[in-house]
N, C-alpha and C positions, 0 to 999 in steps of 0.2 A: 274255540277260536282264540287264537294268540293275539294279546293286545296289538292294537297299528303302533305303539309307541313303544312297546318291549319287544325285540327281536334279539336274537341271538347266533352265539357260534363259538367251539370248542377244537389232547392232550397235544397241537398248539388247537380253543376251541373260541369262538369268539360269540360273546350273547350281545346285540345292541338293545340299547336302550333311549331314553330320551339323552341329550347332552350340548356340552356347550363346548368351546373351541378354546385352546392357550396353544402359544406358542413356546411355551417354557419348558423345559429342561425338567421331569417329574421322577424322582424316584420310584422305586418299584417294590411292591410289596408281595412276598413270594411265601406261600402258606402251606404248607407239607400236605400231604396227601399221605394215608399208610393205609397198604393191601390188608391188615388186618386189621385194622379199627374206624369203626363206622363213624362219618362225622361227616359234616353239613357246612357250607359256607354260600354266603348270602351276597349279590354283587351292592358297592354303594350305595346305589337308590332302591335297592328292594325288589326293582321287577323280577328278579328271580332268584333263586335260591341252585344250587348245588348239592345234591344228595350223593353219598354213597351208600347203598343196601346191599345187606350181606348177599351172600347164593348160598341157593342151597345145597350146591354140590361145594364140598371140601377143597378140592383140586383147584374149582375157580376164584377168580378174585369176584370182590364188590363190583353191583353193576351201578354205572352212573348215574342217576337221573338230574334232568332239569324242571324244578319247579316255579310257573309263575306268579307271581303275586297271590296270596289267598288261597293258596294249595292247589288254583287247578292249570289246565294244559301242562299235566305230566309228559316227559317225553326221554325215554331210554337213549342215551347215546352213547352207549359202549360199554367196555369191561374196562376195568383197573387191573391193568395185568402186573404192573410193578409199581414200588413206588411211588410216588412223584410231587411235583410243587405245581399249584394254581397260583396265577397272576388275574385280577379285575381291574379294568382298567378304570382309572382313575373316576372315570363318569359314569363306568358302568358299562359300557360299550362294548367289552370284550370280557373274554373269560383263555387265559393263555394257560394250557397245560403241557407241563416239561415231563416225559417220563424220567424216570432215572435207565442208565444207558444199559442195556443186555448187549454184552459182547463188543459189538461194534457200531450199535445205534442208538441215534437220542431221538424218540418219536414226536413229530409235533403233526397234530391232527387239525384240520380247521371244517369246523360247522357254522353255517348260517341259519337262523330260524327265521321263518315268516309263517303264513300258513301253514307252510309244511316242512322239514330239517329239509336242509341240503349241505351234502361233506363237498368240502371243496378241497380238491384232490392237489398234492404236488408238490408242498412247501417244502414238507423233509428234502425229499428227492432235489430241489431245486437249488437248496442251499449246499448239499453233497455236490453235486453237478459244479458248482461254481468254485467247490476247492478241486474239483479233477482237475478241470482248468486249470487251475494254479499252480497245483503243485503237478502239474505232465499228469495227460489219461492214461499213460503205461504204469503211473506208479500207484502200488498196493494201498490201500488207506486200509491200516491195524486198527484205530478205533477212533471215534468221531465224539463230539458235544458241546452242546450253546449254551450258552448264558443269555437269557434276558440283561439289560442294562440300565438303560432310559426309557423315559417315552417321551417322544420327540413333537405328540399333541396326542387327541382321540381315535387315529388311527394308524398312528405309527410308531414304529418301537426299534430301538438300537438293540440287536443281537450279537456277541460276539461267540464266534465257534472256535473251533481248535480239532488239528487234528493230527495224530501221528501214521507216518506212512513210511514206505522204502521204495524208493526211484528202481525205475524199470531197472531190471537187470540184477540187480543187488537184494542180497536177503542181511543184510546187516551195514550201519547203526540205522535204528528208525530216526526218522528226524520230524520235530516239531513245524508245523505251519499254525499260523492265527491269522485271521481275518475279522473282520463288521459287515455285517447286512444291517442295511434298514428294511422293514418288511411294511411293506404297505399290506394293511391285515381287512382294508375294506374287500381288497381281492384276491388276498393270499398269495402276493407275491412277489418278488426282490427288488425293491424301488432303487437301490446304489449299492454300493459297497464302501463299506469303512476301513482305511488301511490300519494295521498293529500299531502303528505312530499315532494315529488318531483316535485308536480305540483307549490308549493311554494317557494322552493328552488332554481329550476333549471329556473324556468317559470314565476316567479311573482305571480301567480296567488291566490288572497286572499280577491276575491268576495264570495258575496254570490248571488247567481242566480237563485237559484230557492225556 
């Protein structure tokens, strides 16, 4: 049985735990992941740990596990297919995994734990959906990818994505779009959007990512 006080969720994955509330502006601590070297990381308060164990087949990546306090309620949630960075949220709360991008996607995955895992489906898909918008659903998107940024309290987070595309009709120059989502990660889902003035102003943010 999973503690009533440790609960969880995950590559974007979020595990809760116990926690307290700020309304402050938190940096973000983003800790690599590598498809070939086995390594462990532990959220904040301890309720759970982060496992990657090798496979036994060659071809596959590390599978993930999640461990609670004291070693038990193990529970498999995935493959490590490419690289990537973990985020824990400040309190413990969350567990945010960024793949690194294959081709044209940046995966973000979210899990709830209680009883029993639940994936909550959609987030990628939802933040892609809200640059079609933007940039016209006729035009091509060449390649996509987020940045975590802030955390904006315990379960919200300033994303900035980027994406290069070509407007219906045209197969040349691709051109640049940026946008912010704040993600509301209690329900894995797009709470507002941040514009490229805001993401630089309020946020820092003046990469270029994709």
């Amino acid at each position: 049985m999973i503690p009533s006080r440790c609960f969880a969720a995950l590559a974007l994955a979020v595990v809760i735990c116990t926690s307290g509330h700020s309304s402050e502006l938190r940096d973000i601590n983003m800790i690599p992941l590598h498809r070939y070297q086995i390594t462990s990381s532990s959220s904040p308060q301890g309720c759970w740990k982060l496992t990657l164990k090798a496979s036994a087949n060659e071809d596959r990546g590390p599978t993930m596990w999640l461990v609670g306090k004291g070693g038990t309620n193990k529970l498999m949630i995935g493959e490590l297919q490419r690289d990537a960075e973990l985020v824990w949220c400040p309190t413990g709360r969350c567990l945010l995994i960024l793949e690194e991008p294959s081709i044209e996607n940046v995966r973000l995955v979210l899990y709830k734990l209680g009883t029993e895992s639940e994936r909550v489906p959609g987030l990628d898909q939802a933040i892609r959906n809200e640059i079609r918008s933007s940039v016209g659903k006729g035009s091509r998107i060449l390649f996509y990818a987020v940045r975590p940024l802030k955390w904006l309290d315990d379960s919200h987070i300033v994303l900035a994505a980027q994406a290069r595309y070509v407007k219906q009709g045209q197969n040349a120059p691709a051109q640049l779009f940026t946008e912010g989502y704040v993600i509301d990660l209690a329900n894995g889902s797009i709470d507002r959007r941040v514009s490229a003035e805001d993401l630089k102003s309020k946020y820092g943010f003046t990469e270029r990512i994709a």
